[in-house]
C-alpha positions as a printed Julia matrix, in Angstrom:
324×3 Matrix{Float64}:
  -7.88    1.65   15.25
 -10.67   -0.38   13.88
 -10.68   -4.47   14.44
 -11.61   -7.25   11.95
 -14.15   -9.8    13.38
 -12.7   -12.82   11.95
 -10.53  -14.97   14.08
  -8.97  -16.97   11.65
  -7.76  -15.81    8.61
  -8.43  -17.83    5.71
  -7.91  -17.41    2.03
 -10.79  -16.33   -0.07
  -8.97  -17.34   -3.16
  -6.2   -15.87   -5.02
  -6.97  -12.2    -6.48
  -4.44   -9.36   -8.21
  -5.31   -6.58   -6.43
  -5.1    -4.29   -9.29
  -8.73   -5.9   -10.12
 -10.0    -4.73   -7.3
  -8.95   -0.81   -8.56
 -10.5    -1.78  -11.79
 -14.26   -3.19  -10.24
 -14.4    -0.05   -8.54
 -13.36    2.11  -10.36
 -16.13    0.81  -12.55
 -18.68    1.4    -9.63
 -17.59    4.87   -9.01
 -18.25    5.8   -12.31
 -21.4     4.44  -12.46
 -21.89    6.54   -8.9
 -20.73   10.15   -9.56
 -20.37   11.41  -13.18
 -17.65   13.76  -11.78
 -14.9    10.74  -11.39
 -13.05   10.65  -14.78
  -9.94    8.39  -15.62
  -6.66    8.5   -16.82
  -4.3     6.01  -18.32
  -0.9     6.01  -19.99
  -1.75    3.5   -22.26
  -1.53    0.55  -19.78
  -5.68    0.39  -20.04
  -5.86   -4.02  -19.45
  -3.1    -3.89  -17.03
  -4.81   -1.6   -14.82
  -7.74   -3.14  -15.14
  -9.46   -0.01  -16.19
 -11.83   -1.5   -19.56
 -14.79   -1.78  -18.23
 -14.84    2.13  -17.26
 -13.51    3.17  -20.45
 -16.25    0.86  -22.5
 -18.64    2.08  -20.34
 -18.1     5.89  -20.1
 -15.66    6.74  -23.05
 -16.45   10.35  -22.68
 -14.73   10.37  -19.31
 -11.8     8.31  -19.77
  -8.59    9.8   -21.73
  -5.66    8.0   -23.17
  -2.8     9.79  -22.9
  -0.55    7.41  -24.38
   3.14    6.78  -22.81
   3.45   10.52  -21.73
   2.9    10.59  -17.77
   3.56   13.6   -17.25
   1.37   15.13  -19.55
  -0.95   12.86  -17.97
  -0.42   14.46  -14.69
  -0.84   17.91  -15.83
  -4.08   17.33  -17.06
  -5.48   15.18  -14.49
  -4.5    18.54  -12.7
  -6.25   20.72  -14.96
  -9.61   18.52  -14.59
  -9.2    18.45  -10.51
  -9.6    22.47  -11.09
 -12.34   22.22  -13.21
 -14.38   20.17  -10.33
 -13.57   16.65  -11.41
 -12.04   13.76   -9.49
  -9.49   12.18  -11.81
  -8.28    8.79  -11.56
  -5.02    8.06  -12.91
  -3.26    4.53  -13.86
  -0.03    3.51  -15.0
   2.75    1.34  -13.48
   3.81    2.67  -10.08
   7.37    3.28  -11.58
   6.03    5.63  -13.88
   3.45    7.05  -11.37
   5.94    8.6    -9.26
   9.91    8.05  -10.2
   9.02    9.73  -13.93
   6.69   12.02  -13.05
   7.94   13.42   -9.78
   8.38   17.16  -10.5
   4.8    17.55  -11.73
   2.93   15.68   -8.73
   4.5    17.89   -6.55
   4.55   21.31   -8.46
   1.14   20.7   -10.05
  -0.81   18.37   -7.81
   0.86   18.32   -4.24
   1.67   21.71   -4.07
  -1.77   23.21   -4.95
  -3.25   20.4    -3.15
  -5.12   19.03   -6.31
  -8.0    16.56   -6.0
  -6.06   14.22   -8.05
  -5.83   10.25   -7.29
  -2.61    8.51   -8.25
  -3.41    4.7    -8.93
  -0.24    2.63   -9.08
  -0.04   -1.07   -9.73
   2.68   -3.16  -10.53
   4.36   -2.18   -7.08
   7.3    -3.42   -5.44
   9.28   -6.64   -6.0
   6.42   -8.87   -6.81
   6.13   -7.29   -9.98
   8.32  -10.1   -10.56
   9.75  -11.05  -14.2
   9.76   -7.57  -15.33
  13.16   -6.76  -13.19
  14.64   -3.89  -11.5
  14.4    -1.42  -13.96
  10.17   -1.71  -13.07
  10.35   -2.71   -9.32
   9.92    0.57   -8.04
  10.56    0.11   -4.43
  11.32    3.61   -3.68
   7.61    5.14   -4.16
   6.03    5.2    -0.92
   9.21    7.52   -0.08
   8.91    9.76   -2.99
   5.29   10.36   -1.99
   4.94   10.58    1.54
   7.61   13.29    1.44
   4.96   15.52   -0.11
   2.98   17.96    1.91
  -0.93   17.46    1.32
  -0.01   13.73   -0.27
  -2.36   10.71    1.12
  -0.16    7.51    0.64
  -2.56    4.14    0.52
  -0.93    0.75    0.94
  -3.34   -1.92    0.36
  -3.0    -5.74    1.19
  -5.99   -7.34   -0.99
  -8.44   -7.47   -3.35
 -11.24   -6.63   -1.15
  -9.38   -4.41    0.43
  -7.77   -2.23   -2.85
 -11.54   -2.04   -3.76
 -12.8    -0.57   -1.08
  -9.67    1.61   -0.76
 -10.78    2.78   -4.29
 -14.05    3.91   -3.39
 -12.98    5.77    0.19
  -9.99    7.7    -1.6
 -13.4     9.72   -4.25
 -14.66   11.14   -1.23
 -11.26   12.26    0.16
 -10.31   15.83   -0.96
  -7.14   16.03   -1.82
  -4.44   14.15   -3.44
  -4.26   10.41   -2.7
  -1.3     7.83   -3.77
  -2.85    4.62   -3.83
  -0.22    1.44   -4.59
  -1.09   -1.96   -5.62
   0.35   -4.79   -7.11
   0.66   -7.38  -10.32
   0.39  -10.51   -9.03
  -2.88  -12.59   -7.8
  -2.08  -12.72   -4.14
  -4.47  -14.43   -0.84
  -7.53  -12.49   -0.84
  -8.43  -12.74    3.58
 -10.04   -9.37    4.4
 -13.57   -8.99    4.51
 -15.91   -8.33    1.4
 -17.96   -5.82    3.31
 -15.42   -4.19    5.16
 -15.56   -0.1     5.86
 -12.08    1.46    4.78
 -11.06    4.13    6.46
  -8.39    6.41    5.93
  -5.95    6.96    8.58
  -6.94    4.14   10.47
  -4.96    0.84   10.97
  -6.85   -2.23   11.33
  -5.67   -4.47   13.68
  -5.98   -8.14   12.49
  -4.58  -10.56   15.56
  -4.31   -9.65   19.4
  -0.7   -10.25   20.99
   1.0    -9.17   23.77
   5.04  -10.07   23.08
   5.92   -8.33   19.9
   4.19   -5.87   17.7
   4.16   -6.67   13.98
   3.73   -3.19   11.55
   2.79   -4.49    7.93
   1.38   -2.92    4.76
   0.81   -4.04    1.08
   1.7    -7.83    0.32
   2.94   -8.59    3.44
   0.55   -8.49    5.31
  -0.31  -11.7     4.96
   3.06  -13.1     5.42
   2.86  -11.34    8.52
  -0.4   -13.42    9.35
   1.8   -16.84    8.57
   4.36  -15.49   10.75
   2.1   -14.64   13.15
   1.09  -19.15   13.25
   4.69  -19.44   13.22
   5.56  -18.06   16.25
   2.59  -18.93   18.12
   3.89  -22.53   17.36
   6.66  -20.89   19.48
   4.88  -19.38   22.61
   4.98  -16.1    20.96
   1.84  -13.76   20.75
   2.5   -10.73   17.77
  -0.11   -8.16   18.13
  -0.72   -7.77   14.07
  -1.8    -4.48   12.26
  -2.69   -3.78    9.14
  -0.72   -0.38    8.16
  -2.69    0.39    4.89
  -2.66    4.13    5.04
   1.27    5.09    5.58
   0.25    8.7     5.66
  -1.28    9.62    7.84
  -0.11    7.13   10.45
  -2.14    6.1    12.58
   0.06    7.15   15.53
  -2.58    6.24   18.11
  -2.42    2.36   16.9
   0.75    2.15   16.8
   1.17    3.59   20.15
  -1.27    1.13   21.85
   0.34   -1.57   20.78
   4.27   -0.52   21.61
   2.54   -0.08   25.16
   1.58   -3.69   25.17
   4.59   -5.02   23.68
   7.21   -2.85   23.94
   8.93   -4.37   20.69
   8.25   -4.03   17.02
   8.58   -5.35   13.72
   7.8    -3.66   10.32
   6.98   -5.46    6.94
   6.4    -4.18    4.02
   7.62   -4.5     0.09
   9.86   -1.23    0.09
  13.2    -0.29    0.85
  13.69   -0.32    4.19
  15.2     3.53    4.19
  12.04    5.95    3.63
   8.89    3.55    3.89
   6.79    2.67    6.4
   9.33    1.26    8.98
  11.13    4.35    9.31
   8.24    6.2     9.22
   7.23    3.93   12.29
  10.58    4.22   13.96
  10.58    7.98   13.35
   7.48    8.21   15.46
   8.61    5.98   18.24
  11.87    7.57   18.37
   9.99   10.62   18.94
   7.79    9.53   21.51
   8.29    6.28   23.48
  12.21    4.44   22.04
  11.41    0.8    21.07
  13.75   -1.72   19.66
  12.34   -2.63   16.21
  13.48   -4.52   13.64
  12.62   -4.0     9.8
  11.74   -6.24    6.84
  12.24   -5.06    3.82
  14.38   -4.24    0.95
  17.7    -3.06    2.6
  19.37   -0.45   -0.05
  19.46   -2.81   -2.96
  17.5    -3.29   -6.62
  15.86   -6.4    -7.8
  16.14   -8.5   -10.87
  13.53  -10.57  -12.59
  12.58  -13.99  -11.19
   9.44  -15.41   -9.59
   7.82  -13.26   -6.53
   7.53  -15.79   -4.12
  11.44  -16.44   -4.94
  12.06  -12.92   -4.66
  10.6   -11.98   -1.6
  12.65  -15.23   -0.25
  15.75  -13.67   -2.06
  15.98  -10.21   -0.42
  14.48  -10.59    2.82
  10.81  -10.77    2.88
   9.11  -14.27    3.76
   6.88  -15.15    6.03
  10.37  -16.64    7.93
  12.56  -13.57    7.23
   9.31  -11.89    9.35
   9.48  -14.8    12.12
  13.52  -14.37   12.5
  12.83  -10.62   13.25
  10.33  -11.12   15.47
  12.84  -13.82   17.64
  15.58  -10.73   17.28
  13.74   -8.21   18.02
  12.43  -10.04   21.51
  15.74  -10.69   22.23
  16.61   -6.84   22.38
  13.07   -6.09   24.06
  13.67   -4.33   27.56
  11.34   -5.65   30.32
C-alpha cells in the first residue's frame, strides 16, 4: 500500500476528471505510435480532440455503434496495438456487455475501456445514463482490470499506467469538475491502494468521487474524537487485499464509499474478502438497489445516500457495532 506525503488535503482547484483521460491520452500518443483511439461519436465529451487533431490516422469514429466499436478495438489489440476506447460508461459496459466479454475478456485482449460520465454525478442527464451498475458488470469478468479514479491528477496518471498493463483494463471516470487534492507527480500503481490519512478507530474504503467526501468526513469525525484510517481504493480489481487487511487489524471496523450500487461494487467486494478472512462489521455507502433521476450532483449524492455526512453517520454506526 503506497502513502501520500501530504498531511493536509487541500483543493488544487476544481477539475472533470474526464480531462485528465483526454491530456493523457494526448501524451501517450505522442509516446508510443502503437496506442490508437476509439470513440462512439462522443469525441469533446471525452475529451479526446486533441489526439484525434493530432494523430487522425490513429483515431477512428465509429459513430453511435459500441459494439462495433468493441469488436474492432479487438481486432487492433490482435494486430499489436493498444486501443483506447471512449464513450459514456453506460454504453461502455450495459450495451456492449456480450462483446467485452466474448471478444475482449475472454481472449484476454489488450483493449482499454475508458468510461466517463459515471455514476450519479452525471447529474441532469437522469437514470436512464447513471450507470451505477458498471463496476459489477466488469469486475465479474475473468482477465478484466477495473480502475476507479478520484481526480484529475489522478485519472491522468491512471491513463498512462493502464498502456503498459497487458491486458484488458476498465477505467471509470466522471462528468462533473470535482476537488482536484492528489498529487501532480504522483506514481499510479495498479493494484495498490493509497492510503491518504492514518487512524486507528474505523477504517474508511473509498473509490471514485468519494473519496474526497471521505476526506471531509474524515475532519468531521475528528471534530468528534474519532480517527478513520482513509484509503484510496482506485483499483477495485485487483484488491489490494493486503491494505485492506492492515487496516481491519488496526481498526477492526469498516466503512465503504463509493458512487455504485451498494450490491456488486467495491463494498461487497470488500466485505466478500473480510468475510473470508477476518469478519468485520462494516457499513456501506452507496446506492442501495435504486435508479436516479436528473437533478444537481451535489443534491443527488445528498438524495440517495452519499455525502460527506451520510459517510460520518456510518462511521458513528459502524463503531457502535465494532467488537473490542
Amino acid at each position: 500500500m503506497a502513502e501520500q506525503t501530504q498531511k493536509e488535503y487541500t483543493n488544487q482547484g476544481n477539475k472533470d476528471t474526464r480531462s485528465g483521460f483526454g491530456e493523457a491520452l494526448f501524451e501517450l500518443g505522442k509516446m508510443n505510435p502503437d496506442v490508437v483511439a476509439l470513440c462512439a461519436d462522443l469525441t469533446g465529451s471525452l475529451k479526446m480532440n486533441a489526439f484525434a487533431e493530432a494523430f487522425p490516422e490513429r483515431f477512428f469514429q465509429t459513430g453511435i455503434a459500441e459494439a462495433n466499436m468493441m469488436g474492432i478495438a479487438a481486432g487492433l489489440a490482435t494486430g499489436g496495438k493498444i486501443p483506447f476506447t471512449g464513450t459514456f460508461a453506460n454504453f461502455s459496459t450495459g450495451r456492449v456487455f456480450d462483446q467485452i466479454r466474448q471478444s475482449v475478456a475472454y481472449s484476454n485482449k489488450n483493449v482499454k475501456i475508458c468510461a466517463s460520465h459515471a455514476g450519479l454525478t452525471l447529474g441532469e442527464d437522469g437514470a436512464s445514463h447513471q450507470i451505477m451498475e458498471d463496476i459489477g458488470l466488469m469486475k465479474m469478468l475473468p482477465n478484466m482490470v477495473v480502475i476507479n479514479t478520484c481526480d484529475f491528477n489522478q485519472t491522468k496518471a491512471a491513463t498512462k499506467a493502464v498502456a503498459g498493463h497487458v491486458g484488458p483494463v476498465y477505467l471509470r471516470f466522471g462528468r462533473p469538475k470535482v476537488p482536484n487534492f492528489t498529487p501532480v507527480d504522483q506514481e499510479f500503481v495498479i493494484g495498490e491502494a493509497v492510503k491518504l490519512t492514518d487512524g486507528n478507530d474505523v477504517s474508511i474504503f473509498c473509490t471514485g468521487h468519494l473519496v474526497w467526501k471521505a476526506l471531509e468526513a474524515g475532519k468531521l469525525l475528528k471534530q468528534k474524537g474519532i480517527s478513520a484510517d482513509i484509503i484510496n481504493i482506485h483499483t477495485i480489481k485487483p484488491l489490494d487485499r493486503d491494505a485492506v487487511m492492515q487496516s481491519i487489524m488496526k481498526t477492526r471496523c469498516a466503512v465503504t464509499a463509493e458512487e455504485h450500487q451498494i450490491f456488486g461494487g467495491m463494498g461487497e467486494t470488500i466485505a466478500g474478502f473480510l468475510a473470508r478472512n477476518f469478519p468485520t462489521p462494516i457499513e456501506m455507502v452507496g446506492m442501495n438497489d435504486m435508479f436516479g433521476e436528473s437533478g444537481k450532483p451535489e443534491e443527488l449524492l445528498e438524495k440517495y445516500g452519499m455525502s460527506t455526512q451520510h459517510i460520518v453517520n456510518a462511521a458513528e454506526l459502524v463503531l457502535a457495532r465494532k467488537q473490542f
